[in-house]
N, C-alpha and C positions, 0 to 999 in steps of 0.2 A: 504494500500500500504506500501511495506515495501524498497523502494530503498534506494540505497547506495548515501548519501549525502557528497558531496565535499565540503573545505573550501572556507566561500562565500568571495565573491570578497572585497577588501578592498575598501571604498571609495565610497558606497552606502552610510550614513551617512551621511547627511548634518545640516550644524550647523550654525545659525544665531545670532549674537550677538545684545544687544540692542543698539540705539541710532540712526545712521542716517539710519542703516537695508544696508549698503554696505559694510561692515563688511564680509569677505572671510567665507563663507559657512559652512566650514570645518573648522574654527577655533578649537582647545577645549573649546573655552570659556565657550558656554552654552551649560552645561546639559540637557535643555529641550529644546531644536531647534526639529525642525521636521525632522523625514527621509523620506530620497528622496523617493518619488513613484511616480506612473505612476496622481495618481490625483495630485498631487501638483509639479510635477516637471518644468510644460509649466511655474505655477508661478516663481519658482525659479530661470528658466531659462532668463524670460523677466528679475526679477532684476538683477542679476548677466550679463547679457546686456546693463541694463541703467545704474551699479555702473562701468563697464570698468573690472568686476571681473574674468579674463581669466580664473587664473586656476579652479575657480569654474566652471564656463560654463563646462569644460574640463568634468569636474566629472559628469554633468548631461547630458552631452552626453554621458558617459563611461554606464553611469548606463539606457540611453534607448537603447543603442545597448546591452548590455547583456539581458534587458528583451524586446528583442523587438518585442516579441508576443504578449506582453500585451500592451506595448503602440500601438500597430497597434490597436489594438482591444477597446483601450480607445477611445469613443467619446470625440469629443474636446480638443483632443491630436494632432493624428499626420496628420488631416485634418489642424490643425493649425502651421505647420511646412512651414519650406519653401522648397521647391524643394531641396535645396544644403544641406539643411541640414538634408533631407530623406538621401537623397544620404551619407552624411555623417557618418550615425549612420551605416546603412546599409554596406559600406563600411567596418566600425571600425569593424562588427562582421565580415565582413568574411576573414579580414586581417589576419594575424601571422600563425600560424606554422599549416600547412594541413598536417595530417598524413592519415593513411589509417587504419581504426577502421575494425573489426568485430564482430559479434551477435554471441551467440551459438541460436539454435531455434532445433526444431526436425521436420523440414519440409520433405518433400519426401526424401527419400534417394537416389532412382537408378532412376534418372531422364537423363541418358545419354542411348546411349545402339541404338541400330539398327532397321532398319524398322522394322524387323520378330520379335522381341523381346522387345518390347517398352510401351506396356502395364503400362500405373504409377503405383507405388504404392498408397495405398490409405495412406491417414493422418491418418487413423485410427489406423496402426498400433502401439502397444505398444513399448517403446523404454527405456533403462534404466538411458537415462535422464532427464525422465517425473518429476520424485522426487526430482530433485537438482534446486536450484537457477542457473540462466542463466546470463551470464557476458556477457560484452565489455569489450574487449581490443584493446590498439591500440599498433600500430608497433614505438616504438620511433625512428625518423630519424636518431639521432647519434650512439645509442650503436645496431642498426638493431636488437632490441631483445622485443618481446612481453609486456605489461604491462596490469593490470588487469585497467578498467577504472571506470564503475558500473557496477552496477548486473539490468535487469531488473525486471521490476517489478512484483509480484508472480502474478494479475490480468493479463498479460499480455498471452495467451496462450500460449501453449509448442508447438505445431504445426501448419504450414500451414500460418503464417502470412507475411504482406506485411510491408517490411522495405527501407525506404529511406530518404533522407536530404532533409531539406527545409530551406532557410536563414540559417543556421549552425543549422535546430533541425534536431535532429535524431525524425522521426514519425516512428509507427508502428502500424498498423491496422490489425480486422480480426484476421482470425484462427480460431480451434477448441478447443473449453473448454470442460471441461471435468465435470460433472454434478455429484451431490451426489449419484443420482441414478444409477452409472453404466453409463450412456448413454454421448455422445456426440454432441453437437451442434456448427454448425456455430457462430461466436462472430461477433457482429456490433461493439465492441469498441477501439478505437485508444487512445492514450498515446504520448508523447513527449519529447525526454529529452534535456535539454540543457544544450550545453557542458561547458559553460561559468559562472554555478550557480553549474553544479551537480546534477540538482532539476530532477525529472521527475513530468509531471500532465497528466492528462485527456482533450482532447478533443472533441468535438463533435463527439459523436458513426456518422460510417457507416447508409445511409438511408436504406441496406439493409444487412440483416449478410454477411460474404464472408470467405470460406478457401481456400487457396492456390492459392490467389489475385498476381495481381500483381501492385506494388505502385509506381508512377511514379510523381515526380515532372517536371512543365516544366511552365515560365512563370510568376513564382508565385504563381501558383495553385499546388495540390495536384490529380493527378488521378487514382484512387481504381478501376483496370481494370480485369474483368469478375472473377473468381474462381471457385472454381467445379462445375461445368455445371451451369455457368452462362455465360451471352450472355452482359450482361448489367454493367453499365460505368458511374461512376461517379466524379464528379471535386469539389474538396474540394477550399473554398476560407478562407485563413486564417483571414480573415482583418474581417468578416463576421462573424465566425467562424461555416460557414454554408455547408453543403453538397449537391449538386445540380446534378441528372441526367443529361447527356449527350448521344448523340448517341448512340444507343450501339451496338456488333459486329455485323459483320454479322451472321446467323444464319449459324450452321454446320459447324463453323471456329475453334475452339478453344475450347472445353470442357474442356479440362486439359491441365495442363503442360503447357504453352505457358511462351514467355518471351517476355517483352517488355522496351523500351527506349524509350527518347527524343532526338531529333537532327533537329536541326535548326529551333525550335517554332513546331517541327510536334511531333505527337506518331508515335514508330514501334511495331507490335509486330506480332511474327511468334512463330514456335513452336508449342505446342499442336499437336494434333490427322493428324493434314495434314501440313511433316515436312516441306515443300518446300514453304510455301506458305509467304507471308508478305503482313500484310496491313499498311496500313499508314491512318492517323488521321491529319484532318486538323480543327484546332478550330474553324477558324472565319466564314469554311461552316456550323459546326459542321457534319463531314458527313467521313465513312469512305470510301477507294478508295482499290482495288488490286492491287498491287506493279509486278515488276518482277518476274516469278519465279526459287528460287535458283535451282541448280542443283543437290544439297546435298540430301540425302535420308535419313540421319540419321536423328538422335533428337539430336538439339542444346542443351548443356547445358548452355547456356549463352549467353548476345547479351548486349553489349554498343555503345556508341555512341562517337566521337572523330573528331573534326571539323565538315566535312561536310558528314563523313565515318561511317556506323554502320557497326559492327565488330559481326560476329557470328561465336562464339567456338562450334564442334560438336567434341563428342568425339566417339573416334572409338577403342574400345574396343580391340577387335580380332585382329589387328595390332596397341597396344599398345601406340597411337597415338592420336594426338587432330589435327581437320583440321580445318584453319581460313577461311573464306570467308568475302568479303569487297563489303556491298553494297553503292554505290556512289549516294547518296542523290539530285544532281545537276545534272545529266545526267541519270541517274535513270537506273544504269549498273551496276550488279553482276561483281566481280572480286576476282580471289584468287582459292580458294585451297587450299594454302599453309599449310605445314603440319610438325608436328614436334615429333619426338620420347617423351613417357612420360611413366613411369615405372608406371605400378598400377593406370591404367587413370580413378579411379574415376570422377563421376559430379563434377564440380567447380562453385562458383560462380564471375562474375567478378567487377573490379570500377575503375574509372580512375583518376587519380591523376596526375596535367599537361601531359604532352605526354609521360607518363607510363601510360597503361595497368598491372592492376594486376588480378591475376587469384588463386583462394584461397578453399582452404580444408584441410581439418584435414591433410594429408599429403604432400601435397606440397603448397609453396606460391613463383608462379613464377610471375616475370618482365619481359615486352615488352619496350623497347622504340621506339616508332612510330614515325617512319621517314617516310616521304612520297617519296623519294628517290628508299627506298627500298622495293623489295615486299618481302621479307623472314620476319621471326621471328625468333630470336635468343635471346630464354629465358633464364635469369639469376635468378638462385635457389635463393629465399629468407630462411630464417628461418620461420618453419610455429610452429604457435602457439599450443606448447605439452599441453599445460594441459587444451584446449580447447575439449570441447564436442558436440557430435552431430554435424550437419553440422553447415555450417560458410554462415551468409552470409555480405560480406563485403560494406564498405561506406568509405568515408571519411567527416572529421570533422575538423575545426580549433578552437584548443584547448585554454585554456586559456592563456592568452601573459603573464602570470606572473608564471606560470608553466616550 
């Protein structure tokens, strides 16, 4: 693996001097004190509690919310925690500054496009950013101008992967690798990056390969939902670090192309081969249900989620236009239409960022602010990221607080 490594966080180091051992952590004193990690920090943490040592505590909470996959994931760690203070770590990562990041990937490209005309493309085809390293960038909130963040990792496919946040990681699973032989295959293996170290790792591969998945967090969980003609649904548990079958579609729903969200503890997802259609996922039956259906005949290129609202962008090509529909979650009622002029209405992908909607491709990166007031949309041009490749597909991430 070769990613791009950021400066790690200061304050991971902890230092104990000798004598009564209540001596601040973090002193310079001693050279050989231990550093904080996940096995010795629950100790750390209990002294620096019995000596009254605030700002150390401070530190070994700073340093389980930055790794806090790994302490999820330590036995005898964060089973030993108290409620308030899961809550607290947990908190600490997803506070400070949310920006809106995007992926370069070479996933489908003409994934918009009309009933008569709607045929996907396959991942297979060749693209001429198969050869380059694939970056994040995010959107800085002050100077509204692009920044490069990492590059992902060269293991990670160039096509067809499923990308989403979990706790602040960016995960990415799945896709098509490209094999010495000429040939390509499905990928079972998913990756992590966290924004708060720089670091990326490996996580537990997919129970089955998957390209042009779709990756949905909700819950806590992680779910790696059907791919090229796949039917079948899986929930990732981080704490676990295990991959578990669920449900899986119905059969003759979704071959390709489909998209899908989370809103209010359920899965959506519509799209694919019958554009009209949406189902809905409900965990604690595990069982899926058919939803209303929309009135749209196109192919969605995108679908979020926003209170109690999923939000599906169809783009309409031949009238240079993207149309919103709002399905209402709670009364279980299509609404909308609404539609908005777009010059060169390429596929978009979307992510929501408080009550903005952002809608992002190589050449445009528009803003919604979602008022419930209003039914129109009235997009405001962002800057879209020039020296971005292949398509985009976007997230948001809260960056480092010292950044």
């Amino acid at each position: 693996m070769n990613p791009e490594h950021m400066e790690a966080r200061k304050g991971d180091q902890a230092e104990k001097s000798p004598g009564d051992g209540c001596s601040h952590l973090g002193s310079a004193a001693a050279d050989t004190s231990p550093q904080i990690s996940a096995e010795n920090c629950f100790e750390l943490l209990t002294k620096a509690k019995s000596c009254g040592a605030e700002g150390d505590k401070e530190r070994i909470y700073r340093y389980m919310s930055d790794h806090y996959l790994t302490v999820l994931r330590t036995p005898g760690l964060f089973g030993r925690l108290t409620a308030g203070e899961r809550e607290r770590i947990l908190a600490r990562r997803m506070e400070g500054g949310k920006v809106l990041a995007v992926a370069e990937t070479c996933e489908v490209l003409d994934r918009g496009g009309s009933r008569e005309s709607s045929r996907p493309q396959s991942p297979l085809l060749p693209g001429p950013e198969d050869s380059s390293s694939r970056r994040v960038f995010f959107l800085h909130p002050e100077r509204q101008q692009w920044e490069a963040l990492t590059h992902l990792p060269e293991e990670v496919p160039a096509k067809g992967s499923g990308m989403c946040t979990l706790y602040n990681y960016l995960f990415v699973a799945g896709g098509m690798s490209a094999h010495a032989d000429g040939r390509s295959k499905a990928s079972d293996r998913v990756f992590c990056f966290n924004p708060l170290t720089g670091l990326w790792s490996p996580a537990r591969p997919l129970s089955q390969p998957r390209c042009q998945l779709r990756l949905v967090s909700m819950d806590g969980f992680l779910y790696a939902i059907g791919g090229e003609c796949l039917f079948t649904v899986e929930r990732y548990d981080p704490r676990a670090d295990r991959w578990s079958p669920v449900a899986p579609l119905p059969k003759g729903s979704f071959a390709v192309a489909h998209e899908a969200t989370s809103c209010g503890g359920e899965l959506f997802v519509s799209g694919g081969s019958l554009f009209y259609r949406l189902l809905r996922y409900d965990s604690r039956r595990d069982e899926w249900e058919e939803c209303p259906f929309n009135e749209s005949r196109r192919r969605s290129t995108d679908m979020v989620a926003h209170r109690s609202l999923v939000y599906r962008f169809d783009v309409d090509r031949e009238r240079a236009g993207v149309s919103v529909y709002k399905y209402n979650t709670v009364v279980k009622v299509w609404h909308g239409g609404a539609s908005f002029p777009l010059h060169n209405p390429l596929p978009f992908r979307c992510a929501v960022l408080g009550d903005r909607i952002y809608c992002v491709n190589r050449s445009h990166t528009l803003q919604f602010e979602v008022r419930e007031e209003r039914e129109g949309f009235l997009p405001e041009v962002l800057p879209s990221p020039s020296e971005a490749r292949g398509a985009l597909v976007p997230f948001v991430l809260s960056l480092n607080r010292d950044n």
